[in-house]
C-alpha positions as CSV (number, residue, x, y, z in Angstrom):
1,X,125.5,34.3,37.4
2,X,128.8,35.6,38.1
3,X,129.8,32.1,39.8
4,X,128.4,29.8,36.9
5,X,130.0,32.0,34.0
6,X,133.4,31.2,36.2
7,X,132.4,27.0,36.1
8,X,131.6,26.9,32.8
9,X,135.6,28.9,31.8
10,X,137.1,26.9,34.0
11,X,135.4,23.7,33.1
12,X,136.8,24.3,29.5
13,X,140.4,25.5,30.2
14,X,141.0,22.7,32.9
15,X,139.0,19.9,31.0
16,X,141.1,16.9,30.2
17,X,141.6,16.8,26.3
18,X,141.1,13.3,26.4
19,X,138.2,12.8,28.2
20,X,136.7,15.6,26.3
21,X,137.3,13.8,23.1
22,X,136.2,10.6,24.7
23,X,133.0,12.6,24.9
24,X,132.5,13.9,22.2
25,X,133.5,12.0,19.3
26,X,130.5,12.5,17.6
27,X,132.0,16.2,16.5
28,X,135.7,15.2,15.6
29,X,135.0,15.7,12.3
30,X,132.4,18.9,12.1
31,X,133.0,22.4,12.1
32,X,131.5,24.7,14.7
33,X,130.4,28.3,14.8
34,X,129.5,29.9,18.1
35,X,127.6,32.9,18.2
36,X,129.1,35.2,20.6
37,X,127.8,38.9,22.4
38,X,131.2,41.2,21.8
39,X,130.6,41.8,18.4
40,X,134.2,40.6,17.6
41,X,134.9,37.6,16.0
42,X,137.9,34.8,15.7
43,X,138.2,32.3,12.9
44,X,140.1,29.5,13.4
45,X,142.0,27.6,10.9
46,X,143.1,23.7,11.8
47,X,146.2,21.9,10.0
48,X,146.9,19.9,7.8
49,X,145.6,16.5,7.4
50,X,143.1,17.5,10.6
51,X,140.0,18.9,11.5
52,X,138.2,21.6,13.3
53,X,137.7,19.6,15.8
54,X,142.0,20.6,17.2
55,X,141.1,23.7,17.8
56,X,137.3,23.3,18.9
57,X,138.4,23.5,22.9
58,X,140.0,27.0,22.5
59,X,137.2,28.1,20.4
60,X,134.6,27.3,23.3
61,X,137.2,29.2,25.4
62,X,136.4,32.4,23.8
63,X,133.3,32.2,23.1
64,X,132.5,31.9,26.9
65,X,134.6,35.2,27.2
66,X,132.1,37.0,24.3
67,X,133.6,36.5,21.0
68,X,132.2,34.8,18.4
69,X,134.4,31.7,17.1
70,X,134.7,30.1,13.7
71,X,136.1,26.7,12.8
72,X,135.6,25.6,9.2
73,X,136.6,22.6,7.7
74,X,139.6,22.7,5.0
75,X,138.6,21.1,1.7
76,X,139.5,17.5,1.6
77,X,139.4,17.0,5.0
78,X,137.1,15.2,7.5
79,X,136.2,12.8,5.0
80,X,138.9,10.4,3.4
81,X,142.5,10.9,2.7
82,X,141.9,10.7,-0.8
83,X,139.8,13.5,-1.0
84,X,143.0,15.7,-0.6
85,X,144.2,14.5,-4.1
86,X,143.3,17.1,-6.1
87,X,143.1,19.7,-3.3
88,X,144.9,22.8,-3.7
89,X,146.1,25.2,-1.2
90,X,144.2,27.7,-3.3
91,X,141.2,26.2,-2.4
92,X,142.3,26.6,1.0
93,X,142.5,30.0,1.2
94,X,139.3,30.4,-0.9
95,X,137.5,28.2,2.1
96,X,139.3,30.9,4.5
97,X,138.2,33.6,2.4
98,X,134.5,32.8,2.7
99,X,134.3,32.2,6.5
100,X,136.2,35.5,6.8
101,X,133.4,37.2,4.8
102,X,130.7,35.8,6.3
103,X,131.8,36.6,9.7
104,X,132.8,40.3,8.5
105,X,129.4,40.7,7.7
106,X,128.2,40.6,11.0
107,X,131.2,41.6,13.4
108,X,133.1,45.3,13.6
109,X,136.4,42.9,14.1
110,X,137.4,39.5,12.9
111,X,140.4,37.9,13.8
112,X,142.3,34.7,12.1
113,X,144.1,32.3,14.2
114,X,145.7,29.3,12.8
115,X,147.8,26.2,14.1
116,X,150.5,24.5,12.2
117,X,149.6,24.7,8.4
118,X,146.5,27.1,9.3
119,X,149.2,29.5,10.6
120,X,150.5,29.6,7.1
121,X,147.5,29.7,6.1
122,X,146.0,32.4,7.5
123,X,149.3,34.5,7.4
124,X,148.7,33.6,3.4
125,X,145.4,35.7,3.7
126,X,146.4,38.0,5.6
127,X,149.1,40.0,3.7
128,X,146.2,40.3,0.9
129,X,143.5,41.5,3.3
130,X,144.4,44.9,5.7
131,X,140.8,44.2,7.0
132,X,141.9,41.2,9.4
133,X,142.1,42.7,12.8
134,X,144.5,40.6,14.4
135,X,146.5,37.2,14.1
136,X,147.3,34.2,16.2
137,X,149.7,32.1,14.6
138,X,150.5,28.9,17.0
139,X,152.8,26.0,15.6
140,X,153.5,27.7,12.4
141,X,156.4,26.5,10.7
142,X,158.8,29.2,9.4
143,X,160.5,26.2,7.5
144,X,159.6,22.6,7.8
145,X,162.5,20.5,10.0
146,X,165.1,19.4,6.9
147,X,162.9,20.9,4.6
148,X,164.8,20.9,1.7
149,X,165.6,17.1,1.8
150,X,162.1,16.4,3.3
151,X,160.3,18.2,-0.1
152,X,163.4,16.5,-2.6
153,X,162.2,12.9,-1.8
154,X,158.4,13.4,-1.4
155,X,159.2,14.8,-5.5
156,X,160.9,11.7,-6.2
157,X,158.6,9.6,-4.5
158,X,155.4,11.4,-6.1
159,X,156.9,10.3,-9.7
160,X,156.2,6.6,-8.1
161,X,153.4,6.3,-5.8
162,X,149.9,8.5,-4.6
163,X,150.2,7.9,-1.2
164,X,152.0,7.9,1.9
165,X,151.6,6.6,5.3
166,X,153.1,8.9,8.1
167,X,155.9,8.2,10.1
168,X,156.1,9.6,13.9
169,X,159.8,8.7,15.5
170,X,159.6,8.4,19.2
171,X,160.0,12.4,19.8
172,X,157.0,13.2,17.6
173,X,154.4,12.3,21.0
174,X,152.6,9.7,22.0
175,X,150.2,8.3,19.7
176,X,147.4,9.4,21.9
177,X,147.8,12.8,21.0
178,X,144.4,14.5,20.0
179,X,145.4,16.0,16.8
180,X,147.1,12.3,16.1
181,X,143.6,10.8,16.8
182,X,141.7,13.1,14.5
183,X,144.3,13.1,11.7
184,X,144.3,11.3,8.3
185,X,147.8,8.6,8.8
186,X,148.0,8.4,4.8
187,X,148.0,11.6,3.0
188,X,148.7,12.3,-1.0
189,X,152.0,13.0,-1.9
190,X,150.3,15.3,-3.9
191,X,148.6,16.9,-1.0
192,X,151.7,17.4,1.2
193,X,153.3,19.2,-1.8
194,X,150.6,21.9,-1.4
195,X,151.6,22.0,2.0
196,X,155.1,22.5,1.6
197,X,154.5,25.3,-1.1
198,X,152.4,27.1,1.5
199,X,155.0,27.3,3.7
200,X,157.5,28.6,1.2
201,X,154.6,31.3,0.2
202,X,153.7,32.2,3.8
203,X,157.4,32.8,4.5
204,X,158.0,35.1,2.0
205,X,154.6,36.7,2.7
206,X,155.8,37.5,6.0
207,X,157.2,41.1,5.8
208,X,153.3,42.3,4.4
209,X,152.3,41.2,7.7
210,X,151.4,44.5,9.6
211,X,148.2,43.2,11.6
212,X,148.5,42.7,15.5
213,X,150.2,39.3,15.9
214,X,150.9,36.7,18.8
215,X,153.3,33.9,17.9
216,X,153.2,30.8,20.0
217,X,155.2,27.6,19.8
218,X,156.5,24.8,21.6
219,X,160.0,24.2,23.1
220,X,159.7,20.7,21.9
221,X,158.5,21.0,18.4
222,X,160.1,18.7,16.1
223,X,158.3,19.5,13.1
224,X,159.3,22.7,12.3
225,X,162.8,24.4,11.9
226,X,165.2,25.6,14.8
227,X,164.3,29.0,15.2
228,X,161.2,29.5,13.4
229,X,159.3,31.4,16.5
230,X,162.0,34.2,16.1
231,X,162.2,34.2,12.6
232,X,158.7,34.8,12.2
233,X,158.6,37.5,14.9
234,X,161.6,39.3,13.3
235,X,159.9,38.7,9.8
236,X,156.5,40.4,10.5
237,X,155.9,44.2,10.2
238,X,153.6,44.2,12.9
239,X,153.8,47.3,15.3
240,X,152.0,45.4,18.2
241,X,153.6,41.7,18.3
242,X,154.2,39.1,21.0
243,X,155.8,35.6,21.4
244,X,155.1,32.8,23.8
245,X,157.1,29.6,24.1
246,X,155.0,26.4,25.4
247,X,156.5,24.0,27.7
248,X,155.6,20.4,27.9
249,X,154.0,20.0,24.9
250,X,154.2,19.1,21.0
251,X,153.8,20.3,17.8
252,X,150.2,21.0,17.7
253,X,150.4,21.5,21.1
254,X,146.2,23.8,21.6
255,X,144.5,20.6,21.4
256,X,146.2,18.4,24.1
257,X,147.4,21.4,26.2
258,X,145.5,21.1,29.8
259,X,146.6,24.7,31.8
260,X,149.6,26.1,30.1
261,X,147.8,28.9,29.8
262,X,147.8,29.2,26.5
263,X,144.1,29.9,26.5
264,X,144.3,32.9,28.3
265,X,146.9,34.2,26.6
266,X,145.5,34.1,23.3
267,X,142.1,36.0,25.1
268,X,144.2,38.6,26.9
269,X,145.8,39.5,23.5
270,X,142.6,39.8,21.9
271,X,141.3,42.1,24.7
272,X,143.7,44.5,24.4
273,X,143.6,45.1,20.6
């Protein structure tokens, strides 16, 4: 038993992403919920323009080690790119709110982890709600890269057209990327607005933060702002904290990640609190 509980963990921390997704495209655009034996649970919160399906692999991870993982889909995504029009980050956190609730039903412990915009996110929720247990906040912009130019000219460009298709310069990854793969390439203006104000919010929401907190990013992220791993660490009020920087990879870096062991570290946080 022993022996095939090891297979199956290692199976999902040494899978390639790729081949994984190449397997199992029927589920790119589904959210999951895996029932676990710990009585804990983690929900988990994807980005922007994404689906569950970037953080599905981690979520399998811990559920083979006990927990319980949730991965909900963000309104206006999985479907079209239009349907995040009229989509507020509001409604966001209102989608966040009812996994939460539903999972604190049944669990003694729930914690949120998010990755890029589901970092804000769920750092968003959090300052409002002492009763999340812990936080993993991976990718999460402190600031977007140029931010103040970047949100200037999508405003002057949202006077004059809906949408957008995205731009990736060479040192964004290559385009096989998993998150890439499962991402809307046109967005609303509209949309990325919303994205940009959660950003402001979550950073000034920071200091409220007193839950047990790992921050994780890459050394090579070029979306978000030089120093926003140690901004964010130095912003939150937690007591038990801890930072991880991840080489070799990207932006969203938990879905394409192969043994960095980024999985483990998120488990071994979570066993200690």
């Amino acid at each position: 038993m022993v022996k095939r509980i090891y297979n199956r963990v290692k199976n999902v921390l040494f899978a390639d992403p790729k081949l994984l997704f190449a397997e199992e495209r029927a589920l790119i655009k589904e959210p999951f919920y895996f029932q676990g034996t710990n009585g804990k649970a983690v929900l988990l919160v994807h980005g922007w323009t994404s689906t569950p399906y970037e953080v599905r692999r981690l979520g399998k991870f811990l559920n083979d080690n006990d927990y319980t993982v949730c991965g909900p889909m963000l309104r206006g995504h999985g479907t079209t790119y239009k349907d995040l029009e009229n989509v507020k980050a509001e409604d966001w956190l209102a989608d966040i709110e009812k996994s939460f609730d539903e999972l604190k039903n049944k669990h003694k412990k729930v914690y949120i982890g998010g990755t890029s915009i589901g970092s804000n996110l769920a750092v968003a929720f959090s300052a409002e709600r002492s009763d999340v247990a812990g936080l993993i906040l991976m990718a999460m912009p402190y600031k977007i890269k140029f931010e103040i130019a970047t949100v200037a000219i999508a405003k002057f460009l949202n006077k004059f057209i809906k949408y957008r298709t995205k731009f990736y310069p060479p040192t964004f990854g290559v385009s096989t990327t998993i998150t890439r793969l499962i991402s809307y390439q046109t967005y609303p203006i509209a949309s990325a607005m919303e994205a940009f104000k959660i950003v402001k919010e979550s950073r000034q929401l920071l200091g409220k933060i007193n839950q047990p907190c790992l921050v994780m990013q890459s050394t090579h992220d070029h979306v978000v702002s030089k120093g926003s791993l140690e901004n964010i660490y130095a912003s939150i009020n937690s007591s038990v904290k801890k930072k991880k920087y991840v080489r070799q990879a990207y932006h969203t870096f938990v879905s394409d990640i192969k043994n960095e062991h980024v999985f483990e570290d998120v488990l071994d946080f979570l066993n200690t609190l």
